[in-house]
C-alpha positions as CSV (number, residue, x, y, z in Angstrom):
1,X,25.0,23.1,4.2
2,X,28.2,21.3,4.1
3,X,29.0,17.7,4.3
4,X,29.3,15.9,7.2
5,X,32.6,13.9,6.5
6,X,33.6,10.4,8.6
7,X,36.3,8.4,8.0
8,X,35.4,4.3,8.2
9,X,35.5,2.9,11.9
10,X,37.0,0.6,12.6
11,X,34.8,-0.8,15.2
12,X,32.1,-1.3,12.7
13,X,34.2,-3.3,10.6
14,X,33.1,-6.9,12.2
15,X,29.9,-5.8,12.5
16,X,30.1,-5.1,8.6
17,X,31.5,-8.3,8.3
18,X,28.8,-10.3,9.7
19,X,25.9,-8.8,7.7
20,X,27.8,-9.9,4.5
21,X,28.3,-13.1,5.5
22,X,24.6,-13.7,6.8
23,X,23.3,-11.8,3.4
24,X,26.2,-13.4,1.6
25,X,27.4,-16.4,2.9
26,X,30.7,-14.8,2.1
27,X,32.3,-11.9,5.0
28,X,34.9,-11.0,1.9
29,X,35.1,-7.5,-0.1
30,X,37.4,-6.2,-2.7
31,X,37.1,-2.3,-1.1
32,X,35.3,-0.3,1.4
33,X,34.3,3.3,1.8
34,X,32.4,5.7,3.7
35,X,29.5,7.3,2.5
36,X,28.2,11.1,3.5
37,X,25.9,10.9,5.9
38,X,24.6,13.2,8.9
39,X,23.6,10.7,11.3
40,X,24.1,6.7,10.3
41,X,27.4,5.3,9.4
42,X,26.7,3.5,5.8
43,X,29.6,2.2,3.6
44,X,29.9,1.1,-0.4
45,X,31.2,-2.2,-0.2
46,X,32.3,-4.0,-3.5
47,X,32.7,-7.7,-3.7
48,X,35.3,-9.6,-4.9
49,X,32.6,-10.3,-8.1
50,X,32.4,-6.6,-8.5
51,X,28.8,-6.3,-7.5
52,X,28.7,-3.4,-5.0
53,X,26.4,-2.5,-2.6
54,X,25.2,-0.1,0.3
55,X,25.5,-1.3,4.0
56,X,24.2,1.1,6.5
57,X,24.3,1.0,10.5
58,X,21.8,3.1,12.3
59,X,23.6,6.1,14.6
60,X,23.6,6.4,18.0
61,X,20.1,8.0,19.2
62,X,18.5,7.0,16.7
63,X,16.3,4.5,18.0
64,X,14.7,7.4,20.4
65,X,13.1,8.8,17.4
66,X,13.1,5.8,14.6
67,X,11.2,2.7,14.4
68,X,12.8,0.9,12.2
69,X,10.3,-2.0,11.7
70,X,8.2,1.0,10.2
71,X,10.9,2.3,8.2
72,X,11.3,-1.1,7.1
73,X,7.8,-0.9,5.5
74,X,8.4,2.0,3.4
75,X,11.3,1.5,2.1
76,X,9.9,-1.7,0.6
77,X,7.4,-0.2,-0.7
78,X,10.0,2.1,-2.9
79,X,12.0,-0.8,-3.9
80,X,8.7,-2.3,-5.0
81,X,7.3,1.3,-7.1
82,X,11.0,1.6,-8.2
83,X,12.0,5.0,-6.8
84,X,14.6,3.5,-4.9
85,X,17.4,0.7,-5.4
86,X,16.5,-3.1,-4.9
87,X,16.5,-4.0,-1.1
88,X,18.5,-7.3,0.2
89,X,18.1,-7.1,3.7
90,X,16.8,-4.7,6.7
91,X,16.6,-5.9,10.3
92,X,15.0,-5.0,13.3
93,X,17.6,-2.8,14.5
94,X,17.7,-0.5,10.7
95,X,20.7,-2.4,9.6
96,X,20.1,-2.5,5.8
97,X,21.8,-4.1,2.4
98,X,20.8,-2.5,-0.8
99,X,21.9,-2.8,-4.3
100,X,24.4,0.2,-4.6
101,X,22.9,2.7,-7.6
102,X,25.5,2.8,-10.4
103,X,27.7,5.8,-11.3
104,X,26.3,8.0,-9.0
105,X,26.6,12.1,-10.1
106,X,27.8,14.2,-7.6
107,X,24.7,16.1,-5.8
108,X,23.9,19.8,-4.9
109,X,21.5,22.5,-4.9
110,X,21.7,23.9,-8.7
111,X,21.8,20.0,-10.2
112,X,18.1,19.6,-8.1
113,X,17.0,22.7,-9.9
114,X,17.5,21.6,-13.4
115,X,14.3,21.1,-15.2
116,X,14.8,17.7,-16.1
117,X,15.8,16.6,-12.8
118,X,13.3,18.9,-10.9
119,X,10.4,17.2,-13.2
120,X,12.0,13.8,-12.2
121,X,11.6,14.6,-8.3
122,X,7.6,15.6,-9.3
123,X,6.7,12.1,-11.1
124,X,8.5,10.5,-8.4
125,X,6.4,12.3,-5.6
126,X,3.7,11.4,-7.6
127,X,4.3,8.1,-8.1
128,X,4.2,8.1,-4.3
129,X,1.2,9.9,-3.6
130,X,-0.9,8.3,-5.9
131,X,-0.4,4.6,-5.4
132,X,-3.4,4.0,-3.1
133,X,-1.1,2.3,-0.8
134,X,-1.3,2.9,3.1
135,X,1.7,1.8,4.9
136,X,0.0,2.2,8.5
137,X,3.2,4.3,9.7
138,X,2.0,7.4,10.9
139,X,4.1,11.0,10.7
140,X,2.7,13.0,12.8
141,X,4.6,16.4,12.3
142,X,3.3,18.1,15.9
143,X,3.4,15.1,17.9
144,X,6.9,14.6,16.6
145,X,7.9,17.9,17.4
146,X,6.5,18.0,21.1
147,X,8.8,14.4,21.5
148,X,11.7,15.9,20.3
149,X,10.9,18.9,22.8
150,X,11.5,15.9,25.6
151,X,14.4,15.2,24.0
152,X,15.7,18.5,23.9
153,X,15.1,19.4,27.3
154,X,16.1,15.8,28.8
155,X,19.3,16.5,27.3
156,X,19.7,20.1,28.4
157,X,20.0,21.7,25.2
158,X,18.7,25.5,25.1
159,X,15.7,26.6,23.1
160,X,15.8,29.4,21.5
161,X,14.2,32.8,23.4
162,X,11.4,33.5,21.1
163,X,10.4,29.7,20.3
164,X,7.3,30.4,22.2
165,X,6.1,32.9,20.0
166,X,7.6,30.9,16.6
167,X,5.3,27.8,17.7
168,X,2.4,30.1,18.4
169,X,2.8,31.6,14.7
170,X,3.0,27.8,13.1
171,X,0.1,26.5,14.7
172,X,-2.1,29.5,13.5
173,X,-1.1,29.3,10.6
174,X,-1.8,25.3,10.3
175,X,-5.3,26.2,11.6
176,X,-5.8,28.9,9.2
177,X,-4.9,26.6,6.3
178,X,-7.0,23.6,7.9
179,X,-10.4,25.4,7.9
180,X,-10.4,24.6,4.2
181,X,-10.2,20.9,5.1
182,X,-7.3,19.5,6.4
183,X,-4.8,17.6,3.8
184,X,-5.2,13.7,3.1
185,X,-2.9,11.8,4.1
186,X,-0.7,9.4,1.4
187,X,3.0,7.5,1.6
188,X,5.6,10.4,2.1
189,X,9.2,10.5,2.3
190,X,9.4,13.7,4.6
191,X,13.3,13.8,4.3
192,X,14.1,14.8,0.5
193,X,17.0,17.0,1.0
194,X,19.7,17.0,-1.6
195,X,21.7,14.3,0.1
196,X,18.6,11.8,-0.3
197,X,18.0,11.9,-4.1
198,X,20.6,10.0,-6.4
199,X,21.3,10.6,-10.0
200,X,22.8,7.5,-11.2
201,X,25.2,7.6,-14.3
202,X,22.2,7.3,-16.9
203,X,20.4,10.0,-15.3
204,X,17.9,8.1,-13.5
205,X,17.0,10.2,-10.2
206,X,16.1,7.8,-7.0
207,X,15.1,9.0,-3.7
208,X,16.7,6.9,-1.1
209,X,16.9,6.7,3.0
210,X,12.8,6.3,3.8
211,X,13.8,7.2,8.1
212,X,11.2,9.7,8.6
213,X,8.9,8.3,5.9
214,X,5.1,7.9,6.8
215,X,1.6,9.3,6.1
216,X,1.7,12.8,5.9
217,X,0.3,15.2,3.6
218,X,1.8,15.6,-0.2
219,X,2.8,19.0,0.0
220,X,5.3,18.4,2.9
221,X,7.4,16.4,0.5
222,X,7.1,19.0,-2.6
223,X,7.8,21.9,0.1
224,X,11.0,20.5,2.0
225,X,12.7,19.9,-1.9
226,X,11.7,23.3,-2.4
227,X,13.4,24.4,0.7
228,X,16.3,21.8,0.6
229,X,17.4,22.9,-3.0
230,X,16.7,26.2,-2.3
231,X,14.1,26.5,-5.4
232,X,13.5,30.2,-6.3
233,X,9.2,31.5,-6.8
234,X,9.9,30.2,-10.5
235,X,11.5,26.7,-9.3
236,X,8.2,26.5,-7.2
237,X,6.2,27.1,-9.8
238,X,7.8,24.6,-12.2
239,X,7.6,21.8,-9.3
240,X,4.0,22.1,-8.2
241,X,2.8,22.1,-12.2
242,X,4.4,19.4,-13.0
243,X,3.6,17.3,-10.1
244,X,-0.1,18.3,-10.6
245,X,0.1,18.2,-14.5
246,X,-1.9,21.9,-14.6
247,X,-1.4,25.3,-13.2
248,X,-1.3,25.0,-9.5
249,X,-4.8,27.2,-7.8
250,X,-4.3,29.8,-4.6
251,X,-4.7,27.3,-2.4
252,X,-2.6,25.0,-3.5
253,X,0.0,27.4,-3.2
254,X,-1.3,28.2,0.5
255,X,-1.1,24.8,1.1
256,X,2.9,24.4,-0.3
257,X,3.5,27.6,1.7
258,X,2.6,26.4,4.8
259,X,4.4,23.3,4.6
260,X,7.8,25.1,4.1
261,X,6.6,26.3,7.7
262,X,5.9,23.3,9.0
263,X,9.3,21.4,7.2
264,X,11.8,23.8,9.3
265,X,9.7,23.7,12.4
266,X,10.2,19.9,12.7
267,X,13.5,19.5,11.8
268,X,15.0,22.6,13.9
269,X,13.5,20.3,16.8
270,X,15.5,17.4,15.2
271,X,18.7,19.1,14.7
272,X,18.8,20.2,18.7
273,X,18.2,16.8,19.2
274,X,21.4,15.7,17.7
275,X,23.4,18.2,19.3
276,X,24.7,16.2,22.5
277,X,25.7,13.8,19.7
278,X,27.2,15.8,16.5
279,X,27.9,19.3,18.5
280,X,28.3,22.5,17.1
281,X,27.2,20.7,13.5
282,X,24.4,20.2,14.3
283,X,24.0,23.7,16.5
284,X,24.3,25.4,12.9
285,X,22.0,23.3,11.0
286,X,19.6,24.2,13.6
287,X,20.0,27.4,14.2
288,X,19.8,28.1,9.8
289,X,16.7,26.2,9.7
290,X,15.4,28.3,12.5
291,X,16.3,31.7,11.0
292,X,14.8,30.7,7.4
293,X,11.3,29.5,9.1
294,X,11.0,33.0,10.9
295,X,11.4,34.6,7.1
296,X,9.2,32.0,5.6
297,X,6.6,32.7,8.2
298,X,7.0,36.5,6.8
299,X,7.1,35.4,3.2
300,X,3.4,33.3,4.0
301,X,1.3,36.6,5.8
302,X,2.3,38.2,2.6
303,X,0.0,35.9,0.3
304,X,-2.5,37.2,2.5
């Protein structure tokens, strides 16, 4: 998917310069630039010392979806297992300061399939999974998705013809998989596309911009890499054993399976949501995500 490219505006600029001096005590920067980035506006700002750092301002509808005091809470607890940069400041409204991650590499598809980096991304997830934290923020895939329904609908965007019979396919599916006891819940990211893992000039991979982060079962996170980088059967394979440390059983694979389902489900419902705010952009990134879950739920009946 391509990059969503914005130029600085210049109406954030005092608004920029009044979290830097409350973080600060100093409004002053050597240079300013504008981050990628598909729905907040965040900026690399370098001080006159050098230092440099990430600023980011929440986008417009964002708080329909977001709560940011919950964000908030997981993206501390990164900072604090060390999968993402070291956080200065994060408000109420999702304004945030972070420590900008040195040197970073330039990001796509085939660098998140590399071994090394792939096997990265797994002891990160696990790091994550397994720290027997709970961060009481809830994500709740099908209670999100009937929201963002609302949302569509409130702001007369079309569904698609056959999303009837799509949702009726996903939630037998999630059913079918559940009878075997449904997933426990642990701290996820839920968001690890491409754009939200950083490879910093030592080779260090971080996963950054905890949004949608919450509870949720492990496999989501494992499945929407998968998806995001688009991982071939071997990829898969390589991710799941070196998360779990062993070869991965049949319902394990089930399990990463039907998440892939449940990954594009949600965030098709997201992308329409955006569309009375990023347009045609956002039609596209819908409308792919759409046509891949329709395959994938193809691609799952034949595991049988």
């Amino acid at each position: 998917m391509p990059e969503l490219v914005r130029k600085i505006e210049e109406s954030d600029i005092p608004e920029l310069r009044d979290l830097m001096r409350f973080v600060f005590g100093s409004e002053d920067w050597k240079e300013i630039s504008r981050l990628g980035g598909m729905t907040n506006r965040s900026y690399k700002i370098t001080r006159e010392d050098g230092r440099e750092y990430l600023v980011r301002i929440p986008g417009e509808g964002t708080e329909e979806m977001i709560n940011r005091r919950d964000e908030r809470k997981s993206t501390a607890l990164a900072c604090e297992l060390g999968i993402d940069s070291p956080l200065l400041y994060f408000d109420d409204d999702g304004r945030k300061v972070m420590k900008y991650i040195h040197d970073p590499q330039p990001m796509n598809e085939e660098i998140m399939r590399k071994k090394e980096n792939l096997v990265q991304a797994a002891e990160i997830f696990r790091r994550l999974h397994t720290c027997g934290k709970d961060t009481g923020v809830r994500f709740e895939v099908f209670e999100m998705a009937d929201l963002y329904e609302k949302i569509i609908r409130d702001g007369g965007v079309t569904l698609y013809v056959d999303y009837g019979i799509v949702k009726r396919e996903v939630m037998d599916i999630k059913a079918e998989v559940d009878r075997n006891g449904e997933a426990r819940r642990v701290p996820c990211h839920n968001d690890s596309l491409v754009g939200n893992w950083v490879l910093d000039g030592d080779g260090r991979l971080f996963l950054v911009d905890w949004e949608y982060s919450g509870m949720n079962e492990a496999m989501w996170d494992l499945s929407c890499l998968s998806i995001e980088a688009d991982y071939s059967p071997y990829n898969d394979t390589q991710l799941l054993n070196a998360y779990y440390g062993r070869e991965v059983d049949v319902d394990e694979k089930k399990r990463f399976a039907a998440a892939k389902l449940y990954v594009d489900y949600l965030w098709t419902l997201w992308g329409l949501t955006r569309v009375p705010f990023d347009g045609q952009f956002m039609q596209d990134y819908a409308d792919g995500r759409y046509n891949r879950l329709k395959k994938n739920i193809e691609a799952y009946r034949l595991l049988g």
